[in-house]
C-alpha angles and dihedrals in degrees: 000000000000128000108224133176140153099246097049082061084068099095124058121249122294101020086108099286091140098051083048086061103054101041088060090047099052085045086054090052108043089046084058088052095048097051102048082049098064101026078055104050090239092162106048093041085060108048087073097051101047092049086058088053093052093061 
């Protein structure tokens, strides 16, 4: 996956383009988790099983 867009193209190679890219692209992705998580009810649809696994 590459994040790739016409205005990260504004600085010439080698001035952390590429660092620029992949922090927008982890943020991306860990917005996307957060969210399915939530809008899934993760959370809630774990705490049984793992109470049964503690026993």
């Amino acid at each position: 996956m590459l994040g790739i867009k016409k205005q990260f193209d504004a600085w010439e190679p080698g001035h952390h383009t590429g660092t620029f890219r992949g922090n927008q692209l982890a943020m991306a992705t860990g917005l996307t988790t957060l969210r399915h998580l939530r809008d899934n009810k993760i959370a809630g649809q774990s705490r049984r099983p793992g109470r049964v696994a503690e026993r």
